[in-house]
C-alpha positions in Angstrom: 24.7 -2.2 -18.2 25.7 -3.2 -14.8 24.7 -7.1 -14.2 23.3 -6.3 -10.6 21.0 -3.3 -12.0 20.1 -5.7 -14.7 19.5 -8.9 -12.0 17.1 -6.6 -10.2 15.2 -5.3 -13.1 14.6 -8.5 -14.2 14.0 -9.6 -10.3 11.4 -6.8 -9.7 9.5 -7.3 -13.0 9.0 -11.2 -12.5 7.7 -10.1 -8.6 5.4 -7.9 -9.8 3.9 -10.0 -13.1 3.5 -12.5 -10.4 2.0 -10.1 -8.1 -0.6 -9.2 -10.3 -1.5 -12.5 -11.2 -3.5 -12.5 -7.6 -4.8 -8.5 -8.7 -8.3 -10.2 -8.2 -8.1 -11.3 -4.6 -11.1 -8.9 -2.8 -8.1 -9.3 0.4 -4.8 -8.2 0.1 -2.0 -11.0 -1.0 -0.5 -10.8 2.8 -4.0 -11.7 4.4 -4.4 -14.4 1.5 -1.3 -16.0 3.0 -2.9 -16.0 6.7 -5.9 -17.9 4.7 -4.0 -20.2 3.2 -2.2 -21.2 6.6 -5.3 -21.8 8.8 -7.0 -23.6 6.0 -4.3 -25.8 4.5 -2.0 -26.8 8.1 -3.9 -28.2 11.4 -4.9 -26.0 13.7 -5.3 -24.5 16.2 -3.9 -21.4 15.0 -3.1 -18.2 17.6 -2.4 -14.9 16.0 1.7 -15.3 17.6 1.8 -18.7 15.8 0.8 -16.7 12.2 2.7 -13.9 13.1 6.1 -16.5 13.3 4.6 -18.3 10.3 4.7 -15.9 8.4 7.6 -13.8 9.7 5.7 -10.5 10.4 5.0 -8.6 13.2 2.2 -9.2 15.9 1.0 -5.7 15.1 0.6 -6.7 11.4 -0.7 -9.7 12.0 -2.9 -8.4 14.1 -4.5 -5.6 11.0 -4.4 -8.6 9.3 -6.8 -10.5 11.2 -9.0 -7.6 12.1 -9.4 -6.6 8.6 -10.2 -10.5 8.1 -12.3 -10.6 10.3 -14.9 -7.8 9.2 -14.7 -9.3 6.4 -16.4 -12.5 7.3 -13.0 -14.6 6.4 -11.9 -15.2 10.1 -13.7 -16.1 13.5 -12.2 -15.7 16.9 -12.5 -19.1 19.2 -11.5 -18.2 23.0 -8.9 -20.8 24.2 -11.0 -22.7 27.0 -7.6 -23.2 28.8 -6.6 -19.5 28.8 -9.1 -17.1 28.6 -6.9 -14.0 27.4 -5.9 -16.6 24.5 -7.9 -17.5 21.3 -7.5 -19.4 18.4 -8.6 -18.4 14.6 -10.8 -20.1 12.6 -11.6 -19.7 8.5 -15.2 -19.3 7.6 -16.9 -21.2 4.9 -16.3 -18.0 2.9 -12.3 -18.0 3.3 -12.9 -21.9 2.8 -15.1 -21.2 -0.7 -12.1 -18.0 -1.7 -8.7 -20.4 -0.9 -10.0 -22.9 -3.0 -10.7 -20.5 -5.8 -7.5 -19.0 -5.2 -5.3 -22.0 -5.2 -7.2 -23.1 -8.4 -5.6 -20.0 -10.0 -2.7 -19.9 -8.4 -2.1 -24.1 -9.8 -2.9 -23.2 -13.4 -0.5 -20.0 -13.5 2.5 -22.2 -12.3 1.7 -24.6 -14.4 1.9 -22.2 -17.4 5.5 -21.2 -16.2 6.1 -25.3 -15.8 4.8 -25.8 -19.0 6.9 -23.2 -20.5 10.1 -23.3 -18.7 9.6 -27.1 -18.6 10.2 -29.6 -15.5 13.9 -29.6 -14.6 14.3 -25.6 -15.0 10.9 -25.0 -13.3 12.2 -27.1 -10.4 15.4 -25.4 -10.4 13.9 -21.9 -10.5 12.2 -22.8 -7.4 15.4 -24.5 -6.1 17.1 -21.3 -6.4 14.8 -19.2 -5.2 14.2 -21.0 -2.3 18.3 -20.2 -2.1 18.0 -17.1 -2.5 15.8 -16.3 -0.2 17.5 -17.7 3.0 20.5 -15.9 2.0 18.6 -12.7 1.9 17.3 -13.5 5.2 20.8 -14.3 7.2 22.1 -11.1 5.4 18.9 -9.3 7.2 19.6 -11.2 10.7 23.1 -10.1 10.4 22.4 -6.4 9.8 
């Protein structure tokens, strides 16, 4: 079998075990990561700041945050300096569902620590890490 047809098999089953470790999220993964951002870096937080954050368009960032919002996760603060400007806040509900989340999220890496052990957990996120910025110049060089 070729390597590269076996590298992404293996590639695309690990993303999606790990995917579905977060099946029980009532928000989609993407909005859990705009969660996690206004509620674990200071603030204030405009939607063009998550957009950059998390590398994603101000259209989808902007579903994001409306979806977020009717669903009681995120408020809207005007900016007092610009009106046409606002920042987002979490409410005590997205506080209450990120800490339930990261509790989850800890104890499922910690299972892979355990099992892969320190060193090699640390170096599957070293390479990963790698991996990913060399995915993304290849993308910015398209």
């Amino acid at each position: 079998m070729d390597k590269y047809f076996t590298a992404n098999a293996v590639l695309s089953i690990f993303s999606k075990t790990y995917t579905e470790l977060k099946k029980d999220l009532p928000i989609r993964p993407s909005e859990m990561g705009v969660l996690n951002i206004i509620n674990g870096t200071p603030g204030p937080h405009t939607p063009v700041m998550l957009a950059e954050m998390l590398k994603v368009s101000k259209p989808m960032i902007t579903a994001h945050l409306t979806s977020l919002m009717n669903k009681g996760y995120i408020t809207k603060q005007p900016s007092l300096e610009d009106k046409r400007a606002y920042y987002i806040l979490p409410t005590e509900k997205a506080r209450a569902l990120v800490k339930d989340a990261k509790k989850d999220l800890y104890r499922h890496l910690a299972q892979l620590e355990n099992g892969l052990g320190e060193d090699r957990f640390d170096l599957l996120v070293k390479l990963a890490e790698e991996a990913t910025n060399i995915l993304e110049m290849a993308k910015e060089n398209k």
